[in-house]
KEZAVO-151374 format. One record per residue (C-alpha): chain; y, x negated, z. Coordinates in Angstrom, 2 decimals. Example, Ala and Ser with C-alpha at 12.3 -4.5 7.8 and 13.67 -1.06 7.14 Angstrom:
2
{ch=A | v=-4.50 | u=-12.30 | w=7.80};
{ch=A | v=-1.06 | u=-13.67 | w=7.14};
//
This chain:
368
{ch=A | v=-88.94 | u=277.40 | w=162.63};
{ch=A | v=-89.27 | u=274.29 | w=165.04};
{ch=A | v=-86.09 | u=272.13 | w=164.30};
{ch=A | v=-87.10 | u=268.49 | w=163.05};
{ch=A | v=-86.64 | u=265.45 | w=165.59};
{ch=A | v=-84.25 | u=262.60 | w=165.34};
{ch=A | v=-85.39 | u=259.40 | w=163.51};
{ch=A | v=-85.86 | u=257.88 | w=166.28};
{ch=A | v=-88.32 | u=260.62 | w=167.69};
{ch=A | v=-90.41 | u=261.32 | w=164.50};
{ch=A | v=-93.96 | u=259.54 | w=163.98};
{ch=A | v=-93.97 | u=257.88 | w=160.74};
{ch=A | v=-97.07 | u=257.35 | w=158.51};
{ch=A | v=-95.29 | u=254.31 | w=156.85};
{ch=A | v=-93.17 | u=251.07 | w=157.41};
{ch=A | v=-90.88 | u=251.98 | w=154.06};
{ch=A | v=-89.31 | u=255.15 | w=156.38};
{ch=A | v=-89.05 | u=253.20 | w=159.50};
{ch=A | v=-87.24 | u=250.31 | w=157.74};
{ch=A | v=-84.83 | u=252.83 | w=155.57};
{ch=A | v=-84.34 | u=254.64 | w=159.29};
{ch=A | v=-83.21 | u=251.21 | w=160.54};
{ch=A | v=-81.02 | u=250.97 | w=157.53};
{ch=A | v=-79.52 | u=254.17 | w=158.10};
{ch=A | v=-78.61 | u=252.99 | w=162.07};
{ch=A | v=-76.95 | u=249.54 | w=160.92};
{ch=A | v=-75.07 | u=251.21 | w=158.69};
{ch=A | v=-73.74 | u=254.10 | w=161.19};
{ch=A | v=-73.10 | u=250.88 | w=163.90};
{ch=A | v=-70.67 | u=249.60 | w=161.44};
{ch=A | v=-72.76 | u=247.51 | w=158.88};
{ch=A | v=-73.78 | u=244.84 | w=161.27};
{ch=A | v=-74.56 | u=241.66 | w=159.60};
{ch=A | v=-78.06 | u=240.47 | w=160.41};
{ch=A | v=-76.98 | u=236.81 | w=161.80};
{ch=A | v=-75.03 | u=239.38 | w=164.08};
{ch=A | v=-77.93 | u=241.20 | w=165.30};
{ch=A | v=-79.70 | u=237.99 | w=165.75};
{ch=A | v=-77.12 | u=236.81 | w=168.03};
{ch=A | v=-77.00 | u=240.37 | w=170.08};
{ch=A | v=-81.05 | u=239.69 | w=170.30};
{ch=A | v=-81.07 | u=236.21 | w=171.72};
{ch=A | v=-78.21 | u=237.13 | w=174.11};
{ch=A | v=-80.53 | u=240.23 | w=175.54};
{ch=A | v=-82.97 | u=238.42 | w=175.86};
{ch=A | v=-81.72 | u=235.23 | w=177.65};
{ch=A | v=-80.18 | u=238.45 | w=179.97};
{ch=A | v=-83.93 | u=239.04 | w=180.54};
{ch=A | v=-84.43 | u=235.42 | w=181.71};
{ch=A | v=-85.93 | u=233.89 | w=177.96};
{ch=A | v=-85.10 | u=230.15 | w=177.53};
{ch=A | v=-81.99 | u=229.89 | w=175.45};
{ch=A | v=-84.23 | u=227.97 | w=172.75};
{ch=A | v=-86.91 | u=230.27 | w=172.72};
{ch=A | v=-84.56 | u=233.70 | w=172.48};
{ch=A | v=-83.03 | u=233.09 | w=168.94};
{ch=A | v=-85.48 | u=235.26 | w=166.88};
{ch=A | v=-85.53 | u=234.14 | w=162.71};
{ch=A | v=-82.84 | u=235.43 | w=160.51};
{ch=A | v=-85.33 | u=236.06 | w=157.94};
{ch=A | v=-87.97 | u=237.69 | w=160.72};
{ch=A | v=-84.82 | u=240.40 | w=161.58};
{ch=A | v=-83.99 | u=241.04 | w=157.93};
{ch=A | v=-87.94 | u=241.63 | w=157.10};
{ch=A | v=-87.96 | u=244.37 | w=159.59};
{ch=A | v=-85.10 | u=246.18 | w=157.33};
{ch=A | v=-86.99 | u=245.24 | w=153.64};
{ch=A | v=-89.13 | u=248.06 | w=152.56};
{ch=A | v=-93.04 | u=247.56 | w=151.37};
{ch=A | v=-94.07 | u=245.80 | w=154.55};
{ch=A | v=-98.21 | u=246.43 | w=155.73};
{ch=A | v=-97.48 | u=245.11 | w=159.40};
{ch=A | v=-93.99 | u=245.20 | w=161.86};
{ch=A | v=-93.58 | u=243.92 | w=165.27};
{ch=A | v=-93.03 | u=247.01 | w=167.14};
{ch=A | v=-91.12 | u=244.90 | w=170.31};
{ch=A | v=-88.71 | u=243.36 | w=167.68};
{ch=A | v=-87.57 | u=247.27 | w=165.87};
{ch=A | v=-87.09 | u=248.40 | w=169.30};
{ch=A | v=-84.91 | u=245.34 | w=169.94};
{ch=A | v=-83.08 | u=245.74 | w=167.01};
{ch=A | v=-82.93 | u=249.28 | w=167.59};
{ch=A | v=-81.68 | u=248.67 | w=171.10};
{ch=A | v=-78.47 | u=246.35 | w=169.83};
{ch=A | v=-77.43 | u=248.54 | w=167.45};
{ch=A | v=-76.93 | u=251.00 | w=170.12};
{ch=A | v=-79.88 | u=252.96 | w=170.86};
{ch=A | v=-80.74 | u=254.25 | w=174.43};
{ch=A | v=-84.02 | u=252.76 | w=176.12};
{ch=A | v=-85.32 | u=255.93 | w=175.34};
{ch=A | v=-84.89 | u=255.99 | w=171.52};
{ch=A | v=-86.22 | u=252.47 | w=172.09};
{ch=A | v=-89.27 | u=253.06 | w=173.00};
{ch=A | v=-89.32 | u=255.94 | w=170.46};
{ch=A | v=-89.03 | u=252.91 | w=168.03};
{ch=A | v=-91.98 | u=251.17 | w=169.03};
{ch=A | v=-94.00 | u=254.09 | w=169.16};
{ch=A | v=-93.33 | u=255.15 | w=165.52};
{ch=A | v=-94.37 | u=251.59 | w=164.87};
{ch=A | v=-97.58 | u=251.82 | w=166.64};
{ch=A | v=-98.09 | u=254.99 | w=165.22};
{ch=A | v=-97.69 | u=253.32 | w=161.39};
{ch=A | v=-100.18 | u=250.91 | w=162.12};
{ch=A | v=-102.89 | u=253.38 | w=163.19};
{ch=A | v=-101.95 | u=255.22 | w=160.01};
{ch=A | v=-101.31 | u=252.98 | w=157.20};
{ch=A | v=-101.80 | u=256.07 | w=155.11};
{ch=A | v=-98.87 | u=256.35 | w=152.85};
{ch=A | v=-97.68 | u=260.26 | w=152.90};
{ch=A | v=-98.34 | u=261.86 | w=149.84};
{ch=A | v=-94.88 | u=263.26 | w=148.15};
{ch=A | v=-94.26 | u=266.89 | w=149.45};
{ch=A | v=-93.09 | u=269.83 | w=147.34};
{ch=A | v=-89.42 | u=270.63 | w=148.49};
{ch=A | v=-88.35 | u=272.60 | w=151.04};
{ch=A | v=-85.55 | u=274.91 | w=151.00};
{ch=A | v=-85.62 | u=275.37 | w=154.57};
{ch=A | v=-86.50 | u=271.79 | w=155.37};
{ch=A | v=-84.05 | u=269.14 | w=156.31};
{ch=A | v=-84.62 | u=266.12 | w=155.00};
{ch=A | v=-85.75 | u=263.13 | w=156.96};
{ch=A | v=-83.61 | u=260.76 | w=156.09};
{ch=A | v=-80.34 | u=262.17 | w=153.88};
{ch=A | v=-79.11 | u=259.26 | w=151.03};
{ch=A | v=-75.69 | u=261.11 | w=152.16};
{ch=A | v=-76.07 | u=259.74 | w=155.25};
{ch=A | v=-76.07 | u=255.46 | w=154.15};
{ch=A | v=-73.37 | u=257.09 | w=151.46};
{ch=A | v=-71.06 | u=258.33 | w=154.21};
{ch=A | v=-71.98 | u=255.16 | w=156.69};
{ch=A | v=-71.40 | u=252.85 | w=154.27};
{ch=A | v=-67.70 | u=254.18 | w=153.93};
{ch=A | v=-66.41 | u=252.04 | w=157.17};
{ch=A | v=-67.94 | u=248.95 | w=155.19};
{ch=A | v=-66.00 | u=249.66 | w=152.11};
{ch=A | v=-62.69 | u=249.61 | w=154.60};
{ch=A | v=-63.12 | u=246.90 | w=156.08};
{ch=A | v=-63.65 | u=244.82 | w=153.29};
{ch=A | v=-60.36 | u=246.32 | w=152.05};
{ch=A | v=-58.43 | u=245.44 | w=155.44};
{ch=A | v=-59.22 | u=241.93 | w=154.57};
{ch=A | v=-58.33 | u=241.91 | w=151.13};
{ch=A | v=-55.34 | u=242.89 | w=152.61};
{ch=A | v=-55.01 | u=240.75 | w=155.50};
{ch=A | v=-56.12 | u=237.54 | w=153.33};
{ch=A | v=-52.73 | u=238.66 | w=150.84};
{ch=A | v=-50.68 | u=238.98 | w=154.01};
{ch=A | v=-52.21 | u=235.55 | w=155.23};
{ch=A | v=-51.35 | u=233.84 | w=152.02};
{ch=A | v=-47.79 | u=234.86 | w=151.84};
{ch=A | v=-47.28 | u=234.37 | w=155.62};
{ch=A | v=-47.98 | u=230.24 | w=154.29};
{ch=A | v=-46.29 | u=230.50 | w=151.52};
{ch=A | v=-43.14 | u=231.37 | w=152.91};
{ch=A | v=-43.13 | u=229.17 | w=155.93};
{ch=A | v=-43.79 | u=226.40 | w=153.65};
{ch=A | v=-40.53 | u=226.95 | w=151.51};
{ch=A | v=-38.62 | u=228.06 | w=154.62};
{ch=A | v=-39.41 | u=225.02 | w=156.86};
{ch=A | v=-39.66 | u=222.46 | w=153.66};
{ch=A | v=-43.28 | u=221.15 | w=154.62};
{ch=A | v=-44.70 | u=219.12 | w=152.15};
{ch=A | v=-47.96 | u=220.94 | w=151.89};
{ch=A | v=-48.46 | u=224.64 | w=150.39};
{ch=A | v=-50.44 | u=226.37 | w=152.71};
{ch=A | v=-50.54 | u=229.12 | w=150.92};
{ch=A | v=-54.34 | u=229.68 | w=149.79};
{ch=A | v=-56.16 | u=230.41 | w=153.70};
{ch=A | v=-56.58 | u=233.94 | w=152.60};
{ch=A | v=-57.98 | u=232.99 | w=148.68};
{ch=A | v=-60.50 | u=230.95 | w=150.59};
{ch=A | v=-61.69 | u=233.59 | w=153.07};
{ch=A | v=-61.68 | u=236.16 | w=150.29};
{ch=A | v=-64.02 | u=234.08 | w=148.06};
{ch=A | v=-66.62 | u=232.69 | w=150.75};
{ch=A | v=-66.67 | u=236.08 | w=152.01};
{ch=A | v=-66.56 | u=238.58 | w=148.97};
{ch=A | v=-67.14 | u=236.18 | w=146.04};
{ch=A | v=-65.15 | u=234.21 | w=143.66};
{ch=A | v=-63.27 | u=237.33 | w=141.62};
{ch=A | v=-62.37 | u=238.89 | w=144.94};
{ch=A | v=-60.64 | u=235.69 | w=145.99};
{ch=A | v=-59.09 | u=235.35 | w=142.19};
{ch=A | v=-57.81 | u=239.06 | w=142.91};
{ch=A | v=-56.52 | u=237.90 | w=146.37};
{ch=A | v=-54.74 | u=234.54 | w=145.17};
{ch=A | v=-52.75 | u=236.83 | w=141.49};
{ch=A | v=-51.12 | u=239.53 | w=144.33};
{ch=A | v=-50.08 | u=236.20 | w=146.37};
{ch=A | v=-48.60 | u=234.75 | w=143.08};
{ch=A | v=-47.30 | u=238.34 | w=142.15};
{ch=A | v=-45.45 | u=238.81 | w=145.89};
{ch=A | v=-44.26 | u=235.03 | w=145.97};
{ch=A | v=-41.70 | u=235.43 | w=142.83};
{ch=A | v=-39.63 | u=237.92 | w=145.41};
{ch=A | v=-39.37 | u=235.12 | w=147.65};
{ch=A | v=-39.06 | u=231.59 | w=145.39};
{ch=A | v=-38.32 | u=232.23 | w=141.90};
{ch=A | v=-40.67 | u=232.75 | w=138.40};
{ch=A | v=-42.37 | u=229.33 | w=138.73};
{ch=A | v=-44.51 | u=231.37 | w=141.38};
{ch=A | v=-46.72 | u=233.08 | w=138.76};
{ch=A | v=-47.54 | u=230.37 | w=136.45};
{ch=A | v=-48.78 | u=228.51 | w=139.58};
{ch=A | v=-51.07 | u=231.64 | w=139.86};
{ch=A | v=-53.71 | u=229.27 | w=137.76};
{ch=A | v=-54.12 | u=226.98 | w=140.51};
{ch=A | v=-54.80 | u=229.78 | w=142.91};
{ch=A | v=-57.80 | u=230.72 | w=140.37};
{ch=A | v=-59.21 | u=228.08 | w=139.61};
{ch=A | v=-59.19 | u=227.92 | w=143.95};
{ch=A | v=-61.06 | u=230.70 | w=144.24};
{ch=A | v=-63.06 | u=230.00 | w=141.53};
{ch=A | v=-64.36 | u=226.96 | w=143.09};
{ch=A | v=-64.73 | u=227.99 | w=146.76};
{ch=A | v=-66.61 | u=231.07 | w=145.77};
{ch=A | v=-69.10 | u=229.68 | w=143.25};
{ch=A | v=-69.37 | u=226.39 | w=144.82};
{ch=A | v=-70.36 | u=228.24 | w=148.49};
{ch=A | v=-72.68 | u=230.91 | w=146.79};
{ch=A | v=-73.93 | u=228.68 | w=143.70};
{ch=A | v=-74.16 | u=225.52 | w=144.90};
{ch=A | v=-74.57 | u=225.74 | w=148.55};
{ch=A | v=-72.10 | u=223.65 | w=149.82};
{ch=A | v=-71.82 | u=225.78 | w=152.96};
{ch=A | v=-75.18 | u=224.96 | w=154.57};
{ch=A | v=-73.59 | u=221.88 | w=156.27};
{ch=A | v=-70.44 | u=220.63 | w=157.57};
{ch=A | v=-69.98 | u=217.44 | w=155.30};
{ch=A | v=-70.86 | u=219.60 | w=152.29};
{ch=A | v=-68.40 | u=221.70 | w=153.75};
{ch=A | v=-65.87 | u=219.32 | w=153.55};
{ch=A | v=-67.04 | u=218.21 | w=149.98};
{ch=A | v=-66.39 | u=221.52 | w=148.83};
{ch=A | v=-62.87 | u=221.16 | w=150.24};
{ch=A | v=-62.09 | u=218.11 | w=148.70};
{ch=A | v=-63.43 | u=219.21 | w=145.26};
{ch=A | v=-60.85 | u=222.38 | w=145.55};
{ch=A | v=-58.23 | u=219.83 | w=146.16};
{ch=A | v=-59.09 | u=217.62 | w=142.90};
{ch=A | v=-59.47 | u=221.16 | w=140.45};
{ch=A | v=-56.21 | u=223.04 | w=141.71};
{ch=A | v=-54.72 | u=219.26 | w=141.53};
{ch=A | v=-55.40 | u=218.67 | w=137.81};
{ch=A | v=-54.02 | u=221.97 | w=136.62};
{ch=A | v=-50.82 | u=222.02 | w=139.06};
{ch=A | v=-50.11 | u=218.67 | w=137.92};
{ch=A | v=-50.76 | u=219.83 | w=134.07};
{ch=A | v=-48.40 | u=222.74 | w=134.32};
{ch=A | v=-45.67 | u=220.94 | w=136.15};
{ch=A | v=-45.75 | u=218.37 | w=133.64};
{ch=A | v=-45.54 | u=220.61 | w=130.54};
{ch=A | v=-43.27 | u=223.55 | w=131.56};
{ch=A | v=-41.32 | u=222.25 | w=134.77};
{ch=A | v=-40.56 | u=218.83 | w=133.83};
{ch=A | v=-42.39 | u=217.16 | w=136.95};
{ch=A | v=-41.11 | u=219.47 | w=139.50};
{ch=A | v=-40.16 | u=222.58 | w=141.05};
{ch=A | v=-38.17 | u=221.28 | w=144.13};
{ch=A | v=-41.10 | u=220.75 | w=146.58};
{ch=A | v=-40.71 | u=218.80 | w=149.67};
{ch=A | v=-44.23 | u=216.97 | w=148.26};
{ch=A | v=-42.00 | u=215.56 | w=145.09};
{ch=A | v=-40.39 | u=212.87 | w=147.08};
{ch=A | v=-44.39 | u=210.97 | w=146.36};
{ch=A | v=-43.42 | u=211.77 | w=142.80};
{ch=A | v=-40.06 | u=209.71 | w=143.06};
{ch=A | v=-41.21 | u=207.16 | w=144.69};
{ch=A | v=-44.53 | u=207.18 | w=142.43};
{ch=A | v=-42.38 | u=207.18 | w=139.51};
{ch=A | v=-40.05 | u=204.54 | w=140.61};
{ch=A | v=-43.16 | u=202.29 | w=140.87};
{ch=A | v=-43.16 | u=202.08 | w=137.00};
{ch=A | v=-46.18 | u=205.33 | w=136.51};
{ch=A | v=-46.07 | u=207.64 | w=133.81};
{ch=A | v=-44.53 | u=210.51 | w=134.38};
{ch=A | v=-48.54 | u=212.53 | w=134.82};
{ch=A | v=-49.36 | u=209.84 | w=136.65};
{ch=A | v=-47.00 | u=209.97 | w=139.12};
{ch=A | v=-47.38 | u=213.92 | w=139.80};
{ch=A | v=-50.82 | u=213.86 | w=139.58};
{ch=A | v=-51.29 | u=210.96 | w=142.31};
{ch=A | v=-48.62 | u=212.84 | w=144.30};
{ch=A | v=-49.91 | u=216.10 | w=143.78};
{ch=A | v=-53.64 | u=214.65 | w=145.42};
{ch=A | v=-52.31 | u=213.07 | w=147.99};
{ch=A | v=-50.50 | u=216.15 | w=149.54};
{ch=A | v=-53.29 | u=218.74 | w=148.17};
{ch=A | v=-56.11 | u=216.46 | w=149.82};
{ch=A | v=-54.42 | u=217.13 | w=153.16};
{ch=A | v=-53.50 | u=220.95 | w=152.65};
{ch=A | v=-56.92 | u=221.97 | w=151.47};
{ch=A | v=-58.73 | u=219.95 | w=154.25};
{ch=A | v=-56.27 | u=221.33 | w=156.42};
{ch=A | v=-56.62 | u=225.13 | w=155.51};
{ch=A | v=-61.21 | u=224.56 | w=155.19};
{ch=A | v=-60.56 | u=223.75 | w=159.38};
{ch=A | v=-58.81 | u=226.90 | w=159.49};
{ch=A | v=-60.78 | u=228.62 | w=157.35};
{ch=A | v=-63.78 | u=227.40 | w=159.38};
{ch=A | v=-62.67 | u=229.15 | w=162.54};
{ch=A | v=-61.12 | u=232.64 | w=160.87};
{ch=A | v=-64.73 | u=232.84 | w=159.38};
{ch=A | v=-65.82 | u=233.13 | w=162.90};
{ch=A | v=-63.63 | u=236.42 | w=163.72};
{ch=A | v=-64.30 | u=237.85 | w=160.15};
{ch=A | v=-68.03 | u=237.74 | w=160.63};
{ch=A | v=-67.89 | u=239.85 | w=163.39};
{ch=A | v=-66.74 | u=243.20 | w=161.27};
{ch=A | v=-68.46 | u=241.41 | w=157.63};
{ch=A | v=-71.37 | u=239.68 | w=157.42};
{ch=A | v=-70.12 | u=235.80 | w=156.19};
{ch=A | v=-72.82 | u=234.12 | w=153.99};
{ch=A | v=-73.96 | u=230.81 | w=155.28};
{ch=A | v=-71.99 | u=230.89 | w=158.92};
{ch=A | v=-75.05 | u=230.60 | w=160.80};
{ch=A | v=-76.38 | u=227.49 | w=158.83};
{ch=A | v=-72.77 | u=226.05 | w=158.69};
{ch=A | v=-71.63 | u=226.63 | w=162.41};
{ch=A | v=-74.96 | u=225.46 | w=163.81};
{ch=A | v=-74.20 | u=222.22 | w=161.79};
{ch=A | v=-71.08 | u=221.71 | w=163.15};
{ch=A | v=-72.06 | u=222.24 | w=166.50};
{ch=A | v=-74.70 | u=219.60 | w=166.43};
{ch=A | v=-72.30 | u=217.36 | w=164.51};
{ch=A | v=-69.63 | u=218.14 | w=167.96};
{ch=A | v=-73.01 | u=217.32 | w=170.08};
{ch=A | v=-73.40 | u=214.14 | w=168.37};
{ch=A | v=-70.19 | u=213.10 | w=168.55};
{ch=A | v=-69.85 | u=213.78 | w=171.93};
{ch=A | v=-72.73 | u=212.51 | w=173.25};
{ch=A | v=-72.50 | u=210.46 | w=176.50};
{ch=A | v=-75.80 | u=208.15 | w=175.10};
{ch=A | v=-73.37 | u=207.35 | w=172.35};
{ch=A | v=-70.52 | u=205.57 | w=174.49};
{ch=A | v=-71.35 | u=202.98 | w=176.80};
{ch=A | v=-68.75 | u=203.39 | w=179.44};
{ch=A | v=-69.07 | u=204.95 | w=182.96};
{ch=A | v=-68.29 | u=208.20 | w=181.40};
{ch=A | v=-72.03 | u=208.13 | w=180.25};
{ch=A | v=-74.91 | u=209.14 | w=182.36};
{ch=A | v=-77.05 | u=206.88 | w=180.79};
{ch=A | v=-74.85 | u=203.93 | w=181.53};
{ch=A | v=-75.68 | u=201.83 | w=184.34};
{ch=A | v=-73.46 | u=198.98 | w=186.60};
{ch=A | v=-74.95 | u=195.94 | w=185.82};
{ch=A | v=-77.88 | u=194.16 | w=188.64};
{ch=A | v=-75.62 | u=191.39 | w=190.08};
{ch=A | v=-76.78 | u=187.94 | w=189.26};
{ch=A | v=-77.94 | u=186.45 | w=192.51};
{ch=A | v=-76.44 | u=182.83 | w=192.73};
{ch=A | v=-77.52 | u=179.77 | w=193.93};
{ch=A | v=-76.67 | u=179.23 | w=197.78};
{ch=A | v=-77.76 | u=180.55 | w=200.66};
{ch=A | v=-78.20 | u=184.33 | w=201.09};
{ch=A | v=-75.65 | u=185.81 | w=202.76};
{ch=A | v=-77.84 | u=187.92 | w=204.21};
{ch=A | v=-79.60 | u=185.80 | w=206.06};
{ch=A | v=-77.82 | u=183.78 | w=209.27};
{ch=A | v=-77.20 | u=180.18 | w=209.55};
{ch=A | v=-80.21 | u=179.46 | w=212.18};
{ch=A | v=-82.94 | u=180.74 | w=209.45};
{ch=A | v=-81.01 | u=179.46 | w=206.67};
{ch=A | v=-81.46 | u=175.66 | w=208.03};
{ch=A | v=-85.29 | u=176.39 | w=209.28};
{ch=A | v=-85.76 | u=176.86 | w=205.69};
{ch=A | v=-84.73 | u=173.20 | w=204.56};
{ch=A | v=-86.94 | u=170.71 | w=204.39};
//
């Protein structure tokens, strides 16, 4: 019996196997994301001399190519794709020639009887078993996000900073995985913290929560990562929620405090004449205003090295925003100063007299 060729090498009657092949090979590189195999396209092909604004192919153009039920696919862009996942310029051009050969045959293939002897084409073992690396990796940052939370947490008691610090990984986790996985992330941060401070740490396990609740659903939900100030909105609006209930359960079961370094607001709040609530909960904004702010910048750049291993939901929309935003900020037409190519020394203002330029003998010939 002739021995079946590689994906790669076998003619396909239909789109729906090439793009389930293509499937199969992102999976076995590692589970690229697709804003990740845009990136590896543009950079190839600004390699190959393509403007830089004319290389970036569409997200949405890449992910078609993998979506099953298609009746036409660019063969140039599967072998590109092909070709960053890590296919030779051989099985490249393999690619484009099973695409070329769908599109003369349209024909779907009729469903065979099956084979004893027959390998199949395309094994659902095969996404099973590549799909196992994704499943890791996703772990190694659940676990990296609960190392990342404690690492805070205990340099905030340690050095007595008046922030807590202590919610970088919950973030991550729920932007990344979703809400419950950053609710999961933010109870084993509570659960680890009570060997380090004392029992308050797990009641304050609600204001992790409601945390992740609110980064998760208000990034996947609401779309406030498509642009850098909703970014920042979503930031501040994690500040206000996990302010409310900290200040709520430091009221009712710790009497105001706990012995932060952020409770000498509350003092001085209180000696102003507030309430008791008041004063917490005005000190308890103040100081989580700044800490969540503070961990969404860092957040911001960790997302950058996560998406390289997990595909991140909105980076591309979000870190082309703030890179405009950086543009605008920074640019020279903004500023007038001699730091700015478009700024000019002014024409001197000719005054009245006689030009120095010119000497004394046609200077007088001049006068009347």
């Amino acid at each position: 019996m002739i021995d079946e060729p590689p994906a790669a090498e076998r003619p396909a009657s239909s789109y729906d196997e090439i793009a389930h092949d293509l499937q199969v090979l992102r999976f076995a590189a590692g589970d690229i994301s697709y804003a990740e195999i845009v990136r590896r396209i543009a950079a190839h092909r600004e390699l190959g001399g393509v403007d830089a604004g004319n290389a970036r192919p569409a997200r949405t153009t890449v992910y078609d190519a993998f979506r099953t039920g298609r009746t036409r696919v660019n063969p140039q862009l599967v072998g590109e794709i092909a070709r960053v996942l890590g296919a030779s310029e051989a099985e490249v051009a393999q690619w484009e020639h099973r695409c070329l050969h769908a599109r003369r045959n349209p024909r779907e293939v009729p469903a065979a009887m099956p084979d004893a002897e027959a390998e199949p084409a395309t094994p659902q073992s095969a996404v099973a078993e590549a799909a196992v690396p994704a499943r890791r990796r996703k772990l190694m940052l659940l676990l990296a996000c609960v190392c990342l939370n404690v690492l805070g947490f205990t340099l905030v008691a340690w050095l007595g900073l008046p922030l807590y610090f202590d919610m970088v990984g919950t973030a991550i986790v729920a932007i990344v995985l979703g809400p419950w996985a950053g609710v999961a992330v933010g109870l084993t941060t509570n659960a680890i913290g009570l060997a380090i401070t004392d029992s308050s740490s797990i009641a304050f396990a609600l204001v992790n929560i409601a945390g992740a609740l609110v980064w998760g659903y208000g990034a996947r939900r609401l779309r406030l990562c498509q642009t850098f100030p909703r970014y920042v909105l979503l930031n501040v609006l994690v500040a206000l929620s996990c302010s409310l209930v900290a200040s709520a359960l430091l009221v009712l079961l710790f009497n105001g405090g706990t012995g932060h370094a952020s409770e000498s607001t509350t003092r001085n709040l209180a000696a102003m004449g507030n309430s008791l609530y008041l004063a917490v909960l005005g000190s308890n904004l103040v100081h989580s205003l700044a800490d969540k702010l503070l961990t969404g910048f860092v957040v911001l750049g960790a997302l950058g090295a996560v998406r390289r291993w997990i595909e991140v939901p909105f980076y591309e929309a979000l870190s082309t925003d703030v890179k405009l935003l950086l543009k605008a900020v920074g640019d020279p037409a903004r500023n007038a100063g001699p730091g700015s190519r478009r700024w000019q020394a002014p024409l001197p203002v000719r005054m009245a007299g006689p030009d120095p330029g010119r000497n004394e003998s046609e200077s007088t010939a001049d006068r009347p």
